[in-house]
C-alpha positions as a Markdown table, in Angstrom:
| # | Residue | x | y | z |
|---|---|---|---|---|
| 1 | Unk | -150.4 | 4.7 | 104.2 |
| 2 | Unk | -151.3 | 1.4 | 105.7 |
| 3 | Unk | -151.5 | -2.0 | 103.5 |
| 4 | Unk | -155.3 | -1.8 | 103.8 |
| 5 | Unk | -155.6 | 1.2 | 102.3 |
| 6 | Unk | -152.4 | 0.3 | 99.6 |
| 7 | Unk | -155.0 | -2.4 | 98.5 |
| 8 | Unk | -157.9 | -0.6 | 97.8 |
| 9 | Unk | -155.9 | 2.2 | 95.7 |
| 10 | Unk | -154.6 | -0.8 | 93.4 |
| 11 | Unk | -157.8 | -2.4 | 93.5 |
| 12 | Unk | -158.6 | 1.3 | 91.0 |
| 13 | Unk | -155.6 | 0.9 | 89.2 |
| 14 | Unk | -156.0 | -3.2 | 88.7 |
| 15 | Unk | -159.3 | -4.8 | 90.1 |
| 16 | Unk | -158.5 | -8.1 | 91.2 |
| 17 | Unk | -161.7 | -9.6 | 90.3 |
| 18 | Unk | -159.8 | -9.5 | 86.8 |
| 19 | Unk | -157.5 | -11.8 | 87.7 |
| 20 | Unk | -157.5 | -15.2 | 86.1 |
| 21 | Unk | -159.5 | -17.9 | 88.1 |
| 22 | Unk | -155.8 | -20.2 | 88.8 |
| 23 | Unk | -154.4 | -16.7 | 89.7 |
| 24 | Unk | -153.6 | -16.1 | 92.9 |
| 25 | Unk | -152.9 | -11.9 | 93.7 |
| 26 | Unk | -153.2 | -9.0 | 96.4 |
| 27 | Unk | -151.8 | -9.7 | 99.5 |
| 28 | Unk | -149.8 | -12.8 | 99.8 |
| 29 | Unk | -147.7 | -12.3 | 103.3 |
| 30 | Unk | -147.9 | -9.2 | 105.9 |
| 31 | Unk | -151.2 | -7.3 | 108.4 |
| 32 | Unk | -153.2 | -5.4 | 106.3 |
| 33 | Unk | -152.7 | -2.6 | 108.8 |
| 34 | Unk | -149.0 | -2.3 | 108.3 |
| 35 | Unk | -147.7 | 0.4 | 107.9 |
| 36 | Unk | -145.7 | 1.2 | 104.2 |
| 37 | Unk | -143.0 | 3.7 | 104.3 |
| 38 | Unk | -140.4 | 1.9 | 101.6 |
| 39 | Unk | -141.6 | -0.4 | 98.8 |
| 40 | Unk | -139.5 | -2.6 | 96.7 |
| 41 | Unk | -141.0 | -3.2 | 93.3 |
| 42 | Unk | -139.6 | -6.8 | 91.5 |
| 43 | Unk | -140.9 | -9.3 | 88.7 |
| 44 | Unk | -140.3 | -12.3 | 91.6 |
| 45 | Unk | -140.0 | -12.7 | 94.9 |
| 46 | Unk | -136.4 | -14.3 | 95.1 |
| 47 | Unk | -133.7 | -14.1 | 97.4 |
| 48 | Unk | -132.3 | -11.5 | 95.6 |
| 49 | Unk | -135.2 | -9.5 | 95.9 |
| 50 | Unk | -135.9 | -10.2 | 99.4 |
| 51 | Unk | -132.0 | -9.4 | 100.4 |
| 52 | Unk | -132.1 | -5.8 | 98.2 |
| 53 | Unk | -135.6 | -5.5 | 100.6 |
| 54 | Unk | -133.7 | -5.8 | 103.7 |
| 55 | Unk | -130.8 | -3.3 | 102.2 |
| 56 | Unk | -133.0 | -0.7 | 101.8 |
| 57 | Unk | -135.4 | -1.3 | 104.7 |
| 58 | Unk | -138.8 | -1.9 | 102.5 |
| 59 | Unk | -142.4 | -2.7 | 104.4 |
| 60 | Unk | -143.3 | -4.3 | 101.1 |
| 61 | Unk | -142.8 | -6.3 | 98.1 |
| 62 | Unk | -145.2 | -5.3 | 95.3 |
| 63 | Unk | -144.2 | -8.3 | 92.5 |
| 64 | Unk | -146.0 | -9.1 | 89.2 |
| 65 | Unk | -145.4 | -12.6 | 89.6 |
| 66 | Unk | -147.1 | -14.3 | 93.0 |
| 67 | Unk | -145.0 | -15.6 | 95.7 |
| 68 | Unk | -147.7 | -18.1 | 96.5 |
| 69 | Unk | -149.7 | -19.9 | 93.9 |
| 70 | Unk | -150.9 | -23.3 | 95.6 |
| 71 | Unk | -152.2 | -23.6 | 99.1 |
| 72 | Unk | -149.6 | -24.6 | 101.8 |
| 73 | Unk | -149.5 | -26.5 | 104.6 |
| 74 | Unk | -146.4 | -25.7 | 106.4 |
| 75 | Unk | -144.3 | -22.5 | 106.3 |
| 76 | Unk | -141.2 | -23.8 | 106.2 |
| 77 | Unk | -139.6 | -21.7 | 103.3 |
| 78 | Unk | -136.5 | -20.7 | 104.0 |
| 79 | Unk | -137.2 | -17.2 | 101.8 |
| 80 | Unk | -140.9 | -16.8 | 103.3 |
| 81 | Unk | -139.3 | -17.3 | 106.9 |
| 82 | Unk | -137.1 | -14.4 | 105.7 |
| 83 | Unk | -139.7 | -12.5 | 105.1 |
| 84 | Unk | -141.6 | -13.2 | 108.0 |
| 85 | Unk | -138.6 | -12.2 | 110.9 |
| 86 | Unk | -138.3 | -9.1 | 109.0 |
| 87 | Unk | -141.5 | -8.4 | 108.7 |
| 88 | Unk | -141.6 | -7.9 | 105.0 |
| 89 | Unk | -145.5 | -8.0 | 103.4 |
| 90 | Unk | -145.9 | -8.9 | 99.9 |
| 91 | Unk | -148.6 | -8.0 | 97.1 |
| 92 | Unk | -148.1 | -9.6 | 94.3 |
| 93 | Unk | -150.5 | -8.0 | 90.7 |
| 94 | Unk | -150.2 | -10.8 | 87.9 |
| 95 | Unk | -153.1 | -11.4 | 85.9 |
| 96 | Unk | -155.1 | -8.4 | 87.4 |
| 97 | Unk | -152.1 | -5.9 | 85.5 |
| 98 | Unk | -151.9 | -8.2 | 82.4 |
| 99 | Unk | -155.4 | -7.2 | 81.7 |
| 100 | Unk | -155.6 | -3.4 | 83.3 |
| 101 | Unk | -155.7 | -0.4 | 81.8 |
| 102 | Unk | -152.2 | 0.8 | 82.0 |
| 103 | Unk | -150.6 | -2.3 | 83.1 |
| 104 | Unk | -148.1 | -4.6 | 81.7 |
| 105 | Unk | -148.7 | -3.7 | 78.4 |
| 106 | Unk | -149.4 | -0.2 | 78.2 |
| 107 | Unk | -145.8 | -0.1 | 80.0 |
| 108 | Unk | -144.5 | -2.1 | 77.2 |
| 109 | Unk | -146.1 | 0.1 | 74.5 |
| 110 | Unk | -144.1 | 3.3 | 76.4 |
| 111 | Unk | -141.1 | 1.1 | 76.7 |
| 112 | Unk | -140.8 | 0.8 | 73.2 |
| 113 | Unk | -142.2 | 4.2 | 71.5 |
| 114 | Unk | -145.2 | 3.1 | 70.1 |
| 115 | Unk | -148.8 | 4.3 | 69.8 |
| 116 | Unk | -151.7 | 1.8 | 71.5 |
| 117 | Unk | -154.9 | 2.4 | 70.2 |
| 118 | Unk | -157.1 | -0.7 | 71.4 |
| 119 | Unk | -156.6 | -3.8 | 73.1 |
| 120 | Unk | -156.0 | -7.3 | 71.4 |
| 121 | Unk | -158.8 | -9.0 | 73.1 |
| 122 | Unk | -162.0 | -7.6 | 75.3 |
| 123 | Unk | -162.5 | -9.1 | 78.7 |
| 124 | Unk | -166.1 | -9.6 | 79.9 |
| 125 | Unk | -165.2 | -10.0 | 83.4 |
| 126 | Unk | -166.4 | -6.7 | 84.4 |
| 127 | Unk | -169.8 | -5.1 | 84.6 |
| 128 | Unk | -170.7 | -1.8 | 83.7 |
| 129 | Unk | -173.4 | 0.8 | 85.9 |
| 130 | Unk | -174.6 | 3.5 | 84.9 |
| 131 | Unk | -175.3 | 5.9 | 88.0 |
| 132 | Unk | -176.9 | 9.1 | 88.4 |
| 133 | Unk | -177.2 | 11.3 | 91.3 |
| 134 | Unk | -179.5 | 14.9 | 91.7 |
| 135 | Unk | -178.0 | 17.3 | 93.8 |
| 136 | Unk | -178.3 | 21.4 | 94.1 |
| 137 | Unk | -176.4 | 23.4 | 91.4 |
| 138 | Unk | -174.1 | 24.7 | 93.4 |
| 139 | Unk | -172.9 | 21.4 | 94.8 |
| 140 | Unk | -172.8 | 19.4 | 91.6 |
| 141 | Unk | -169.0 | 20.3 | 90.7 |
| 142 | Unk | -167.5 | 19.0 | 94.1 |
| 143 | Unk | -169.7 | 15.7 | 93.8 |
| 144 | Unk | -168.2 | 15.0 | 90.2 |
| 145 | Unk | -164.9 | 15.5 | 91.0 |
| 146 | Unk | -164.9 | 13.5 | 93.9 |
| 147 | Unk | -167.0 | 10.7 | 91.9 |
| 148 | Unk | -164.1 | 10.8 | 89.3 |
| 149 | Unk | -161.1 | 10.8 | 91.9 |
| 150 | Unk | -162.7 | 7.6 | 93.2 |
| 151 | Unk | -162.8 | 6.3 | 89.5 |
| 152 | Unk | -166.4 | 7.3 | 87.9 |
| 153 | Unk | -166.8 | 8.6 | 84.4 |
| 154 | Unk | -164.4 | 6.5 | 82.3 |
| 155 | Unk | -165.2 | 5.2 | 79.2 |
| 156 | Unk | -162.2 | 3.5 | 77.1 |
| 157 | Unk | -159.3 | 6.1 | 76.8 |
| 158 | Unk | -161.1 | 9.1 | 77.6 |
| 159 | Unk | -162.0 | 9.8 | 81.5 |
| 160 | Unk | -164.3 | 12.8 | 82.9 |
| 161 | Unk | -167.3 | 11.9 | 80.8 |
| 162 | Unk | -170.7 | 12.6 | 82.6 |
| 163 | Unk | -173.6 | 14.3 | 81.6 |
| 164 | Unk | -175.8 | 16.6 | 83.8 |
| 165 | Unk | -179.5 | 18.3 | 82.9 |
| 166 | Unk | -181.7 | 19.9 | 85.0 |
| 167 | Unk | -185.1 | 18.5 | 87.0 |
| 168 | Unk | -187.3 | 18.8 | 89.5 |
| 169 | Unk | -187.2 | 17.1 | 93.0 |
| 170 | Unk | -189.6 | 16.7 | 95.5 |
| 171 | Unk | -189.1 | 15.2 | 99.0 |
| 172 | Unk | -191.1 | 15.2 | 102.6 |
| 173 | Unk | -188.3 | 15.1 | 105.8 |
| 174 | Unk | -189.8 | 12.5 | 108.5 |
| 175 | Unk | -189.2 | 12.8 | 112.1 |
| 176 | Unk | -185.2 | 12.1 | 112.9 |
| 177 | Unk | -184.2 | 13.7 | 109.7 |
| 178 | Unk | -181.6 | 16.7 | 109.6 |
| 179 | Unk | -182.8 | 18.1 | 106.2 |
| 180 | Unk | -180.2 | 20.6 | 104.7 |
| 181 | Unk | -183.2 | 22.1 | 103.0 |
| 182 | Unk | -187.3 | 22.2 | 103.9 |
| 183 | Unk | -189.1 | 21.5 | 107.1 |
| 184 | Unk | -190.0 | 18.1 | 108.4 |
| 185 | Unk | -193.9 | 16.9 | 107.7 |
| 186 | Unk | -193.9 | 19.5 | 104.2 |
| 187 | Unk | -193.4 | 18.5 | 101.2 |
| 188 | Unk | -190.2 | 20.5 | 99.5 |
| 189 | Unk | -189.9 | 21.2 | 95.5 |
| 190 | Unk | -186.7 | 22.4 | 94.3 |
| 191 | Unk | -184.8 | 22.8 | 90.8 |
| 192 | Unk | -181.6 | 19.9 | 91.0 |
| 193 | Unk | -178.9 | 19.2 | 88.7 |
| 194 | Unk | -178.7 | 15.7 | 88.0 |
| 195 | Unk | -175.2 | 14.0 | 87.1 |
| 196 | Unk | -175.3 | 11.0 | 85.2 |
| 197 | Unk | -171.9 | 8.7 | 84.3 |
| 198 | Unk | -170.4 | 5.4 | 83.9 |
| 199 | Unk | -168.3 | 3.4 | 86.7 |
| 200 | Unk | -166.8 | 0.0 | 87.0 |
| 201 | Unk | -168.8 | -2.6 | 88.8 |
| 202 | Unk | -164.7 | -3.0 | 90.8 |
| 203 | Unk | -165.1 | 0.8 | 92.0 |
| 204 | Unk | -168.6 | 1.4 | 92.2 |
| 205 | Unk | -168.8 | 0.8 | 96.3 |
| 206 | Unk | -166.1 | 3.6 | 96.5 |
| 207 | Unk | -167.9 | 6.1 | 93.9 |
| 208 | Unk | -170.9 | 5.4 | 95.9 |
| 209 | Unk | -168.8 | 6.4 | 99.5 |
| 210 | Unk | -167.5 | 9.6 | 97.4 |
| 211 | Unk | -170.8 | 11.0 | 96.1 |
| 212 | Unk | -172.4 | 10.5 | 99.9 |
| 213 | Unk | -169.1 | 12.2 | 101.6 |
| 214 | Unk | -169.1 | 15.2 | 99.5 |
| 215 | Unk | -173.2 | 15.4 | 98.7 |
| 216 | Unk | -174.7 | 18.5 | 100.9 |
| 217 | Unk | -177.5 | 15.8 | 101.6 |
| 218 | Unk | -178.2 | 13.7 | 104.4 |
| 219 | Unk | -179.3 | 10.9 | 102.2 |
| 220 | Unk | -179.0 | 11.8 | 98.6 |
| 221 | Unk | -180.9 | 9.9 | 95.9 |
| 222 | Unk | -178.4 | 7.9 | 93.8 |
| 223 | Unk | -179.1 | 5.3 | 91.7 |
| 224 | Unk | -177.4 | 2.5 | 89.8 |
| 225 | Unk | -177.8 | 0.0 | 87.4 |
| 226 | Unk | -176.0 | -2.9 | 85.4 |
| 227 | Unk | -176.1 | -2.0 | 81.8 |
| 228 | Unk | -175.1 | -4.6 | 78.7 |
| 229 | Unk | -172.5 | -2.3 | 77.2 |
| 230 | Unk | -169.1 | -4.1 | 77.3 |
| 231 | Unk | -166.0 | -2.4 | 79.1 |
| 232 | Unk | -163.3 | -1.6 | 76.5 |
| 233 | Unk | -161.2 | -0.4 | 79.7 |
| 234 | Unk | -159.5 | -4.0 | 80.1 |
| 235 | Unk | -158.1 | -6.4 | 77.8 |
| 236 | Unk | -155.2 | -8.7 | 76.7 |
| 237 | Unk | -152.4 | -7.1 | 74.6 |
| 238 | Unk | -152.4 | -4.0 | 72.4 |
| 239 | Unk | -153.0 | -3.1 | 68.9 |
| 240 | Unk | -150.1 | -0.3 | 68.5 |
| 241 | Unk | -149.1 | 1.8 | 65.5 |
| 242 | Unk | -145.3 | 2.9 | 65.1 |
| 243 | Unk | -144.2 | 6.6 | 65.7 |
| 244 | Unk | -142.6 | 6.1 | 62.2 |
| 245 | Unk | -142.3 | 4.1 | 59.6 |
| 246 | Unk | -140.6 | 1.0 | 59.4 |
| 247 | Unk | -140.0 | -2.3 | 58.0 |
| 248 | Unk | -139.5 | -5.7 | 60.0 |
| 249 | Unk | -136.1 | -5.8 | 60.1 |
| 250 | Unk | -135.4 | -2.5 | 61.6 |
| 251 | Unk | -138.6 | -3.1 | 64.2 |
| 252 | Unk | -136.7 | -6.3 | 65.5 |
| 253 | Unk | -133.4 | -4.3 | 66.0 |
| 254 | Unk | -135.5 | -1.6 | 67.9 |
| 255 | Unk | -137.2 | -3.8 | 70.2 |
| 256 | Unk | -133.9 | -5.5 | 71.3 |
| 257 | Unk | -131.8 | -2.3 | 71.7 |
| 258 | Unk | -135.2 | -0.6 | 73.4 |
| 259 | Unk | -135.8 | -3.9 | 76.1 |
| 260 | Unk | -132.1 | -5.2 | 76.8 |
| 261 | Unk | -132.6 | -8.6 | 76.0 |
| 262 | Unk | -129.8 | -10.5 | 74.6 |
| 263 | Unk | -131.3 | -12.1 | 72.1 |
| 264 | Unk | -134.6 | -11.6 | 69.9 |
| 265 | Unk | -136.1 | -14.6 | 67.7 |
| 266 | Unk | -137.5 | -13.5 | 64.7 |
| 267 | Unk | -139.8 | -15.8 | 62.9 |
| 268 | Unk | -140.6 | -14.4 | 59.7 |
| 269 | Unk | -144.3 | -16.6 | 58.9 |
| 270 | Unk | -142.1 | -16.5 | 54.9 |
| 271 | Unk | -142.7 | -13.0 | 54.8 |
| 272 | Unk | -139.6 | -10.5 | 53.6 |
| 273 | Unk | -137.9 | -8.8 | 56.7 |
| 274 | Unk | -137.8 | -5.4 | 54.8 |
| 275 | Unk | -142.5 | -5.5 | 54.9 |
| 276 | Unk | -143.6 | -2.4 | 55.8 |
| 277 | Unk | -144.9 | -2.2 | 59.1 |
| 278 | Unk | -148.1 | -0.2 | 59.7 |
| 279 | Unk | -149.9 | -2.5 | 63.0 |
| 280 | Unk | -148.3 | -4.0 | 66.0 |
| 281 | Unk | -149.7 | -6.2 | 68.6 |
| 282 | Unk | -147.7 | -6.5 | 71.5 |
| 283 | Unk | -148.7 | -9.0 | 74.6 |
| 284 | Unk | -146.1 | -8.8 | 77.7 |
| 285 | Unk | -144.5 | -12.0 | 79.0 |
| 286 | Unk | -146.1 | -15.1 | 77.6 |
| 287 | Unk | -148.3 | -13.9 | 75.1 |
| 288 | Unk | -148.0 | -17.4 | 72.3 |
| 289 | Unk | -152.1 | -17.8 | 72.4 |
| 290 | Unk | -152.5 | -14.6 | 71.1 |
| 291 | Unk | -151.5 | -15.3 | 68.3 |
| 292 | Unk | -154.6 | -16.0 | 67.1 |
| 293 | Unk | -156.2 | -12.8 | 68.1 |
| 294 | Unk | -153.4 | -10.9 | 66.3 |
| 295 | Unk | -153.5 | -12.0 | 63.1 |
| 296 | Unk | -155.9 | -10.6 | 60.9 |
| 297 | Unk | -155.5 | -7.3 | 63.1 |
| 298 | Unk | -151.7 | -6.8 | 63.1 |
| 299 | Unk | -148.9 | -7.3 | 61.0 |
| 300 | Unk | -146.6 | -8.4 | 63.7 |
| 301 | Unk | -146.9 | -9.6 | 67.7 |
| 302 | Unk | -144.5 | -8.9 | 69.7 |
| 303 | Unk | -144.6 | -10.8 | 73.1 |
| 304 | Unk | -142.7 | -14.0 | 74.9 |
| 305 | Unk | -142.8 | -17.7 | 75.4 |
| 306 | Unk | -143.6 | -18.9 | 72.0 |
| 307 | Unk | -143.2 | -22.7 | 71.8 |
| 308 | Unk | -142.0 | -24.4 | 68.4 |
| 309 | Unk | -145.6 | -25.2 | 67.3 |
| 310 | Unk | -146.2 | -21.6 | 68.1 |
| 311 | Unk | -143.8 | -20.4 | 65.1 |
| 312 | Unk | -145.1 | -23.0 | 63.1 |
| 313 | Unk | -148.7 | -22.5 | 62.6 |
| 314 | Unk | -148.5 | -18.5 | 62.7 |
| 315 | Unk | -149.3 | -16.8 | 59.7 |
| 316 | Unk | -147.4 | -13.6 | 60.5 |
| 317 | Unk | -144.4 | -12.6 | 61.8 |
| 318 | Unk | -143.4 | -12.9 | 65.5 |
| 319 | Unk | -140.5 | -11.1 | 68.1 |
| 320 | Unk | -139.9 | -13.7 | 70.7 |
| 321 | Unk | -138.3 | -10.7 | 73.1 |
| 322 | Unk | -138.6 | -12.6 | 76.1 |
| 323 | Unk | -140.5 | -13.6 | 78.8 |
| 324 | Unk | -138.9 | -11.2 | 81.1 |
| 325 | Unk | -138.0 | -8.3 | 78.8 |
| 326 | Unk | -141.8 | -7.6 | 77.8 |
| 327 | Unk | -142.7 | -7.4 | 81.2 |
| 328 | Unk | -139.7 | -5.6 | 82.9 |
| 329 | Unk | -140.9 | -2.1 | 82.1 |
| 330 | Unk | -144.2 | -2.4 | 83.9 |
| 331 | Unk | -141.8 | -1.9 | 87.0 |
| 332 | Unk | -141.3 | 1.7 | 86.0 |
| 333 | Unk | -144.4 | 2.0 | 85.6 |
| 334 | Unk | -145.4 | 0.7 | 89.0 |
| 335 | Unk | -142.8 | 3.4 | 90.5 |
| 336 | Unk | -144.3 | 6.1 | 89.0 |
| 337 | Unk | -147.7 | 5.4 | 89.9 |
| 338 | Unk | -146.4 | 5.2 | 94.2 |
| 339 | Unk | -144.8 | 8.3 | 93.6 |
| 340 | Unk | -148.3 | 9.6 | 92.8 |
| 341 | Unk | -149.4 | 8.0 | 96.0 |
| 342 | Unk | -146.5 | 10.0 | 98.1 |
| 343 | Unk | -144.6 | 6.1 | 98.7 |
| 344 | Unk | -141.3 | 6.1 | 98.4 |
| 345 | Unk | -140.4 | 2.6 | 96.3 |
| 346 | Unk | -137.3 | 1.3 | 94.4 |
| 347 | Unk | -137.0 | -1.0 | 91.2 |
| 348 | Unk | -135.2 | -4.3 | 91.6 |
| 349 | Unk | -132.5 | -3.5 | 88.8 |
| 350 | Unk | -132.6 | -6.1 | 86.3 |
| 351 | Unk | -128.7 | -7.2 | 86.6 |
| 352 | Unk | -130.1 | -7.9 | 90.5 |
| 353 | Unk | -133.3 | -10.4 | 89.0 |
| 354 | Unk | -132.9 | -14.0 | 89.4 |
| 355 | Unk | -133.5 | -14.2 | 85.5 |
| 356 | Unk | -130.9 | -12.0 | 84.4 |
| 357 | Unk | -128.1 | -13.3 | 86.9 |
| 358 | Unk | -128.4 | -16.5 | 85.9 |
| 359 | Unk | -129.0 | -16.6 | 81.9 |
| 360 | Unk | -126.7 | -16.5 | 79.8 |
| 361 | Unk | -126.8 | -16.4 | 75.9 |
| 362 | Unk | -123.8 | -18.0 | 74.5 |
């Protein structure tokens, strides 16, 4: 697979018109028509993570955090010169995989057992079409399930949903046309099938490209159109329920024997650390303004980053787990979804992050 094509298959999983306008993702160094045989998969692009890249003989750095966030005017980086004589490309997926549908926190949720059920916040970012197509009877099963390989027909957590009734089409071939059915100069009735579904404004081009590659006609009649209904497929955070019951105290020593980290703050918002616990939001890396959004919907957010005013004005309990801990797992993640792709990739072991090297908790 070449870059090119590496890019548009992430631009399904996390559109990068989600991003965050200071954000800065896709590809950062490399041709778009290199070649990917071995990808290395890292939080950062550090020298660590560059030299593990070399060890192995990657094509690629896919990071969550960019390597470039500010225009520059000179390459002179001693680690992007690296890159560049070994011909290393880098894609980084920061604020695009925050937001995604199985991204950072979705991996998070798996990391640590528990059950999502709807995001903390609803982005807007996205517009929603709804498309419908008419095609024979007997071709209308291999035109949906090519218009829901190239991402058609998902609707929150649920995916296949279409609808299809029968009408009655009518067309008259011109000169030049190829018809499949009918005779150029006469008008041609025949009994359709027409398929009707949702798709992402970020993958409609590609459902479109499906649904004419696969559709027995030379021109098929598909129409779309933006709709008002808001996309519950992206969104900050996660509103999670636990696999079991349990109180505060024993949720805290979960989440720090589940993530690693070395230390956990706990900051109670005066409640007892033996509370039930029935709701949890979670928000991977530095997740403090969502605070807000979780209380009144959760009885505990779990995320990183929290200043000192953070604790302070929260009115419910908070597990500062850690920058880096919350978003570690959406490496795995990552993994899994090349190996779906056939690309062989490798996770940049935490002891060999930057981060985990050099912090110490004493």
């Amino acid at each position: 697979m070449k870059i090119f094509e590496l890019l548009q298959e992430l631009d399904r999983k996390a559109p990068l018109g989600l991003a965050l306008s200071w954000d800065n993702c896709g590809l950062q160094i490399g041709s778009p028509q290199r070649e990917i045989r071995q990808i290395l998969i890292s939080l950062d692009v550090t020298p660590s993570a560059v030299a593990k890249a070399i060890e192995i003989g990657a094509d690629l750095i896919v990071s969550h955090h960019p390597l470039i966030f500010n225009a520059i005017k000179s390459i002179t980086n001693p680690l992007y010169l690296e890159l560049i004589e070994h011909r290393i490309a880098v894609i980084s997926l920061h604020t695009n995989l925050d937001v995604a549908d199985n991204g950072v926190n979705h991996a998070l949720a798996a990391a640590l057992d528990l059950i999502p059920i709807s995001h903390l916040t609803h982005e807007t970012g996205s517009t929603w079409y709804h498309l419908s197509v008419t095609c024979p009877p007997e071709a209308i099963a291999k035109v949906r399930s090519a218009a829901y390989a190239a991402g058609a027909g998902r609707i929150g957590t649920y995916t296949g949903c279409s609808t299809v009734h029968g009408v009655t089409g009518s067309f008259v071939p011109l000169e030049g046309s190829t018809p499949t059915v009918g005779e150029i100069g006469t008008e041609e009735v025949v009994l359709e099938q027409e398929l009707e579904m949702m798709v992402d404004s970020f993958q409609l081009q590609a459902v479109v490209a499906a649904i004419t590659h696969t559709h027995p006609y030379e021109t098929p009649a598909v129409y779309y159109y933006p709709v008002a209904n808001p996309n519950p497929a992206y969104g900050l955070g996660l509103i999670c329920t636990p696999r079991q019951q349990m109180t505060l105290r024993e949720l805290a020593t979960d989440v720090k024997a589940r993530l690693g980290t070395g230390s956990l703050r706990l900051w109670t918002a005066g409640m007892d650390v033996d509370m039930k616990i029935t709701r949890i939001a979670i928000c991977g890396g530095a997740g403090g303004s969502m605070i807000r959004e979780a209380t009144g919907q959760a009885d505990v957010l779990i995320t990183g980053d929290i200043s000192y005013h953070g604790y302070l004005d929260s009115k419910i309990p908070l597990l500062d787990a850690g920058h880096f801990y919350t978003e570690y797992p959406v490496l795995k993640s990552l993994q899994e979804y090349f190996s779906g792709l056939s690309i062989a990739s490798t996770v940049l072991p935490i002891e060999d992050h930057e981060f985990s090297r050099n912090f110490h908790n004493i």
